[in-house]
C-alpha positions as CSV (number, residue, x, y, z in Angstrom):
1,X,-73.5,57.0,20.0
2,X,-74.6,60.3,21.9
3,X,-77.2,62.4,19.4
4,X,-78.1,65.3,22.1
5,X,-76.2,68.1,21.9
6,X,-77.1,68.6,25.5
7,X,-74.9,65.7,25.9
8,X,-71.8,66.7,24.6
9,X,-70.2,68.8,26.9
10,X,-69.3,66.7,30.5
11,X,-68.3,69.5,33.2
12,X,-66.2,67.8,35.7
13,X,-68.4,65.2,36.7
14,X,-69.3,61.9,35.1
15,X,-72.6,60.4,35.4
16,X,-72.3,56.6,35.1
17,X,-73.3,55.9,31.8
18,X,-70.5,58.1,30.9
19,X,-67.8,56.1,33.1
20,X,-68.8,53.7,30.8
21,X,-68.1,55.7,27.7
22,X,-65.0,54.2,25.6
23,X,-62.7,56.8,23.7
24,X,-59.7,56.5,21.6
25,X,-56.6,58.3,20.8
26,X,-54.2,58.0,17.7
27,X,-50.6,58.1,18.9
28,X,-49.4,60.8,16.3
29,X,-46.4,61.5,17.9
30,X,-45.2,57.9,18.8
31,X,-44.8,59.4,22.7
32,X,-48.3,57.5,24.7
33,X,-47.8,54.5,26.9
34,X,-50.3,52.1,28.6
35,X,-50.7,54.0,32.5
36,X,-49.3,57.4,31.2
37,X,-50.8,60.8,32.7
38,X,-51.0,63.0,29.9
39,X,-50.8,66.8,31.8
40,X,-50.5,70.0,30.9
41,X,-47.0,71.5,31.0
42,X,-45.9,75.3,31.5
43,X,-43.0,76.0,29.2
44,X,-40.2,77.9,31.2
45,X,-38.2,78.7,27.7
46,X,-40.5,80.9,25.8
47,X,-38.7,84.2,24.9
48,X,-38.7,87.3,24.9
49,X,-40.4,87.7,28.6
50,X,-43.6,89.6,27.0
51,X,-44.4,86.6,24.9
52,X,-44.0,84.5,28.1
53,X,-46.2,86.5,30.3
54,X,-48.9,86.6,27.6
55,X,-48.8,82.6,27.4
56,X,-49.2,82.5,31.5
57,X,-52.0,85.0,31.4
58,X,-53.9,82.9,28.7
59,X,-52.6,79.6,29.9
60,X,-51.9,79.3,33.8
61,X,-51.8,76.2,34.0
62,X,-50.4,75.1,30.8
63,X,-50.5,73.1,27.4
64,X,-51.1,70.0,26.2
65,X,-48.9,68.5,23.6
66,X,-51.1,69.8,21.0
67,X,-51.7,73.4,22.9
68,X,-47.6,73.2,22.5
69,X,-47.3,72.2,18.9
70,X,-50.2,74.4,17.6
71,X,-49.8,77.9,19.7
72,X,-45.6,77.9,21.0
73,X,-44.3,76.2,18.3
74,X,-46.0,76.8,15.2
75,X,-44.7,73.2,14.6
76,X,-48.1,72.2,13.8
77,X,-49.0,69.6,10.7
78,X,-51.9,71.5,9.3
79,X,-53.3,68.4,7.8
80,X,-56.0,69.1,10.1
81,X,-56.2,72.7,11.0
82,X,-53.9,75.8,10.9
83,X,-52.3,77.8,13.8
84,X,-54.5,80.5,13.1
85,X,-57.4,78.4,12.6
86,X,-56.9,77.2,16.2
87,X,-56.3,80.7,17.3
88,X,-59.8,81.4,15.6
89,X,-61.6,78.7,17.7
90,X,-59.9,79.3,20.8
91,X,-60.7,83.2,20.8
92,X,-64.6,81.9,19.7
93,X,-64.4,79.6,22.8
94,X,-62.9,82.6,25.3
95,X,-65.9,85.0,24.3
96,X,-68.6,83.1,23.9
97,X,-68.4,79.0,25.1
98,X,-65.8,79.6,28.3
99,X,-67.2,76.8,30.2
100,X,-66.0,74.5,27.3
101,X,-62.7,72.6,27.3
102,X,-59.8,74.4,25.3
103,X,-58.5,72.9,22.5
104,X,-54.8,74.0,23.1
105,X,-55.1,72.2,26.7
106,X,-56.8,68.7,25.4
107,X,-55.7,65.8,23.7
108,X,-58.4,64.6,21.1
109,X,-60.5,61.2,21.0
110,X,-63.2,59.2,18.8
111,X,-65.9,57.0,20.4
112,X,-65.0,54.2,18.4
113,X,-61.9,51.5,17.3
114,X,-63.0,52.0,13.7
115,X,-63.0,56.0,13.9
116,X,-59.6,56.0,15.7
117,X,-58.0,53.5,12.5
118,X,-60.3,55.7,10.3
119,X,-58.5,58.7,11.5
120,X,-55.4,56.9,11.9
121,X,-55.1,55.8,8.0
122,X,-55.9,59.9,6.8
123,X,-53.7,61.5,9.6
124,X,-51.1,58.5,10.4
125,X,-49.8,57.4,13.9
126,X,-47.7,54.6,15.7
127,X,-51.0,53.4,17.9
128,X,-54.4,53.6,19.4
129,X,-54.7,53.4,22.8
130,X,-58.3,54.0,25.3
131,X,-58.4,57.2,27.2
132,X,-60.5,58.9,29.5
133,X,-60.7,62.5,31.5
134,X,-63.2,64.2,33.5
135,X,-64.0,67.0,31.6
136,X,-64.8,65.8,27.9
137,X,-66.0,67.6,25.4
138,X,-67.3,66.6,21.5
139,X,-67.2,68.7,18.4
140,X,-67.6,68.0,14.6
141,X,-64.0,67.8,13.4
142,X,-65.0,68.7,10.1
143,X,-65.8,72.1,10.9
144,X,-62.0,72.6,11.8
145,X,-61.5,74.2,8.2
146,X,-61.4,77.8,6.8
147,X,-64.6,78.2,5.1
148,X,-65.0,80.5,2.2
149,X,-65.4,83.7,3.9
150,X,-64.8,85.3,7.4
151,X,-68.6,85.0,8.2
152,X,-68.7,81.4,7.1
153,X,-65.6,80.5,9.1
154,X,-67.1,82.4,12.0
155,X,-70.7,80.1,12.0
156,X,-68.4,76.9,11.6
157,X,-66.4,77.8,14.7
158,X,-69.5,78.5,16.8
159,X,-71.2,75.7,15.0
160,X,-68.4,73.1,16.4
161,X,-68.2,74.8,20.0
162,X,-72.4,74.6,20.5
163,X,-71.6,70.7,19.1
164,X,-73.2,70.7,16.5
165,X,-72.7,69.2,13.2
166,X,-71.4,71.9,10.1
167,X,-72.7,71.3,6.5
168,X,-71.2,67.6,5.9
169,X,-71.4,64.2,7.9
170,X,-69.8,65.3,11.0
171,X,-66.7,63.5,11.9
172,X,-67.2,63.6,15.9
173,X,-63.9,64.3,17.7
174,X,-64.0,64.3,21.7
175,X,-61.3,66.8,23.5
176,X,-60.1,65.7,26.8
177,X,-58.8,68.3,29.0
178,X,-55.8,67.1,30.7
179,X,-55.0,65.2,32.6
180,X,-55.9,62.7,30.6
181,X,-55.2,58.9,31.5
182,X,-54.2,56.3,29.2
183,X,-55.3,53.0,28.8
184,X,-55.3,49.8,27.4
185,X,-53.0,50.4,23.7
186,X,-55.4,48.7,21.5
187,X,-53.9,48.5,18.0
């Protein structure tokens, strides 16, 4: 397991002990097969036009599944975090960690079998496949909670964005920007 927090954040290339590095995705939605490309996707049926112009200017190249569910939809099962808890972490990431991967155009990941039917048990999930992306990112998923107050809210979002752990044992999560490619389904 990676302890640096200078080794966290993977810009586009991979060194190769981190080709090497396994991750695993929960198959919330039942939708993931074995050679799948998961990409993002621009949504041509968001109304009225302003809302849709303000999507392309955040998002030019699009969502991922969860970008989809948690930001155009408000569909989102906030057994994990809230809309406007990922709005909160995705404005944090726009003004102050830019180079990292958005949330809202990633699928997420755990490093290990046993994390991903951890995970899998709390959260549900049809299966668990391998995945891997070039640009990878890890944050404490236990930080993706309101805290308190504003200000502690504030430090937990800049706490998961610099990769560090928050107050409790730190659950690590991996993003992977799309595309993301799917392996091997596991269990």
């Amino acid at each position: 397991m990676l302890t640096n927090a200078a080794d966290i954040f993977i810009p586009v290339m991979l060194n190769e002990w981190e080709k090497e590095l396994e991750l695993y995705t929960v198959d919330r939605e039942g939708t993931l097969v074995e050679g799948h490309v998961c990409s993002l996707v621009k949504h041509a049926d968001i109304t009225p036009p302003v809302l849709a112009a303000h999507v392309e200017e955040l998002f030019p190249d699009g969502v991922s599944t969860h970008g989809e569910r948690y930001f155009l939809r408000n569909e989102a099962q906030a057994l994990i975090a809230s809309p406007m808890l990922e709005l909160l972490y995705e404005q944090v990431r726009r003004a102050a960690y830019a180079e990292r991967p958005s949330r809202l155009q990633s699928i997420f990941a755990v490093e290990t079998l046993a994390e991903a039917c951890r995970f899998q048990s709390q959260y549900g999930g049809a299966a668990i496949y391998k995945v891997s992306a070039d640009i990878i990112f890890r944050g404490d998923m236990n930080l993706l909670h309101a805290g308190n107050s504003t200000l502690v809210s504030s430090w937990f979002a800049h706490q998961y964005w610099k990769g560090e752990a928050g107050p409790e044992a730190p659950f690590w999560e991996w993003l992977l920007k799309c595309p993301v490619n799917v392996g091997e389904r596991v269990a």
